[in-house]
C-alpha positions in Angstrom: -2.5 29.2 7.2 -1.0 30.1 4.3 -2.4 29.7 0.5 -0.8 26.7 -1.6 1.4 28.2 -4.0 0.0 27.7 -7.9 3.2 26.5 -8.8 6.6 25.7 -6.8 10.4 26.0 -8.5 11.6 22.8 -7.9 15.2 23.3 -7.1 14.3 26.3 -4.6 11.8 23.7 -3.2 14.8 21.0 -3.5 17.6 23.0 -1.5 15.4 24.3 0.8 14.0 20.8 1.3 10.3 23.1 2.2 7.6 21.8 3.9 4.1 22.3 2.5 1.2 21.0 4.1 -2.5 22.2 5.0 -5.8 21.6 3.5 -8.2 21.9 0.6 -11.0 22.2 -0.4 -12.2 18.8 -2.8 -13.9 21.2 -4.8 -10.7 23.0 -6.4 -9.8 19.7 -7.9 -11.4 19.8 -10.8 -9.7 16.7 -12.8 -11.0 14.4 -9.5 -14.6 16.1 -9.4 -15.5 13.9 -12.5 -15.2 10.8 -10.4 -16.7 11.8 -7.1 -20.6 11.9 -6.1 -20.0 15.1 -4.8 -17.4 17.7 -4.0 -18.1 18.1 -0.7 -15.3 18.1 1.7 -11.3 18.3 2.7 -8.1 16.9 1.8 -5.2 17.5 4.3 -2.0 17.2 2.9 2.1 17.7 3.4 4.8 17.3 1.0 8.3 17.3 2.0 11.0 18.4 -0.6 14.2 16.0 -0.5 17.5 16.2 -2.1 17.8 13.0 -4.1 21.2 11.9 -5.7 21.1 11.2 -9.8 17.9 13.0 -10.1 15.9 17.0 -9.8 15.0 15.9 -6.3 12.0 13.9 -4.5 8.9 14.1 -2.6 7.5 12.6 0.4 3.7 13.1 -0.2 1.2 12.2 2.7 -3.0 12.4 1.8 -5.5 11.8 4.0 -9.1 12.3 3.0 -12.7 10.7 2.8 -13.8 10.5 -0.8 -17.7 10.8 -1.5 -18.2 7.4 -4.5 -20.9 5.6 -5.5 -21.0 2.3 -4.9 -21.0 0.4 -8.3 -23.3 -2.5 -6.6 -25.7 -0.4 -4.6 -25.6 2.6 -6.2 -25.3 4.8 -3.0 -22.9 6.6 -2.0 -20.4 5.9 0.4 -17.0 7.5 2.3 -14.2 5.9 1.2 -11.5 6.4 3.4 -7.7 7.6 1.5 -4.2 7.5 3.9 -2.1 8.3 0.7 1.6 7.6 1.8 3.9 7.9 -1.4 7.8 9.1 -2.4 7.5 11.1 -5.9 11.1 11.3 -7.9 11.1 14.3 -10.3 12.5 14.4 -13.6 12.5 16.3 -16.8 14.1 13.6 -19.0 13.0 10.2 -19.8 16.6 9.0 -19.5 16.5 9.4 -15.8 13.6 7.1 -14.9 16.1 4.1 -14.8 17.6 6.5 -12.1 14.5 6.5 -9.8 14.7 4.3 -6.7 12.1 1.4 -6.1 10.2 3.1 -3.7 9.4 5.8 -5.9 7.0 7.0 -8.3 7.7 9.2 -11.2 6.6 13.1 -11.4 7.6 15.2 -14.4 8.9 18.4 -14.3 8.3 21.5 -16.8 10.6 24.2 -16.8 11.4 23.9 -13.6 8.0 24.2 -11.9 6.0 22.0 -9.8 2.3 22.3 -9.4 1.6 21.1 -6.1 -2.4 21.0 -6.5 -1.7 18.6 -9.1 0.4 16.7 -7.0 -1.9 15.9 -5.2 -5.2 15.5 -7.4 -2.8 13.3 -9.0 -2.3 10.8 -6.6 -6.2 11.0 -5.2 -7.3 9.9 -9.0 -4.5 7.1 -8.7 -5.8 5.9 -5.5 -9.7 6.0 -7.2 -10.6 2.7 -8.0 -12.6 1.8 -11.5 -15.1 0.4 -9.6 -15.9 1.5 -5.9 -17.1 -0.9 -3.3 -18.9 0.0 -0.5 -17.4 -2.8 1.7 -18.8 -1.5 4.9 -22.5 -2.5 3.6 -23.7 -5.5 5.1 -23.7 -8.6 3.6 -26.7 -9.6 5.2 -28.9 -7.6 2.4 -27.0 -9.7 -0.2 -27.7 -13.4 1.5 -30.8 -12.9 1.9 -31.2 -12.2 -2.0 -29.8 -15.0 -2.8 -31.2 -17.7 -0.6 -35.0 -16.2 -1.3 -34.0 -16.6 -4.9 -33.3 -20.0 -4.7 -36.3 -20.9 -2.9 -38.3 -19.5 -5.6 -36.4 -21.0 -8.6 -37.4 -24.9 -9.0 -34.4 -27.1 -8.9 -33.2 -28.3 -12.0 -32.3 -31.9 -11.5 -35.4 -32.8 -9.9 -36.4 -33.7 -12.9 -33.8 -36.1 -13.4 -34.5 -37.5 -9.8 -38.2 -38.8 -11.1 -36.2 -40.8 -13.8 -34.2 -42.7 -11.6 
């Protein structure tokens, strides 16, 4: 399989509407590093290069990875699964963002060039979220807090019942 080019001129990418796709390594991304447990494990990855009308062109970008997070409640860490289906517009002005279709999300473009790496740590750090869940614990652990802790605690208004 071939390398993943450091950077990609958009318009050759554009006309030639060139498919890039593989995998890498989590470990090369060093922007999503800060937010993982660890940087173990792989990213697959394919971007197609469209023609678009009004604007330098667009993207369809597929991810599909598992993440290593730490669960914010737990504090363990935890898979979390990422199916990353997204259509990037590129543009070099600001003036053409009114131009970009609903479906799409904006990418700038610097002289020409597109980084795909970036590309794709881009939208793994979008998809991210502030505070990760591990929603595949069990619940059961979290009940069972609860309802021991009420058992403990004494009931407020049984004081007001002696009143009465």
């Amino acid at each position: 399989m071939k390398q993943l080019p450091e950077k990609i001129a958009l318009d050759k990418a554009v006309h030639g509407q060139r498919l890039y796709q593989g995998s890498l390594e989590l470990q090369q991304m060093t922007r999503l590093k800060e937010v993982l447990a660890e940087s173990i494990g792989t990213v697959e990855f394919s971007i197609q290069f469209e023609r678009a009308a009004r604007i330098l062109g667009k993207a369809q970008v597929k991810i599909k990875a598992e993440l290593p997070l730490i669960c914010t409640i737990s504090a363990k860490k935890f898979m979390f699964p990422v199916n990353i289906e997204s259509t990037l517009g590129f543009i070099d002005d600001l003036a053409y963002e009114d131009m970009l279709g609903v479906d799409m999300e904006v990418s700038w473009v610097e002289e020409g060039f597109v980084k795909p790496l970036d590309i794709i740590e881009d939208e793994l750090i979008l998809i991210v979220p502030d505070a990760p869940f591990d929603d595949s614990a069990e619940d059961n652990d979290e009940t069972k807090t609860v309802s021991t802790a009420s058992e403990q605690a004494p009931n407020p208004f049984d004081v007001l019942k002696s009143l009465k």
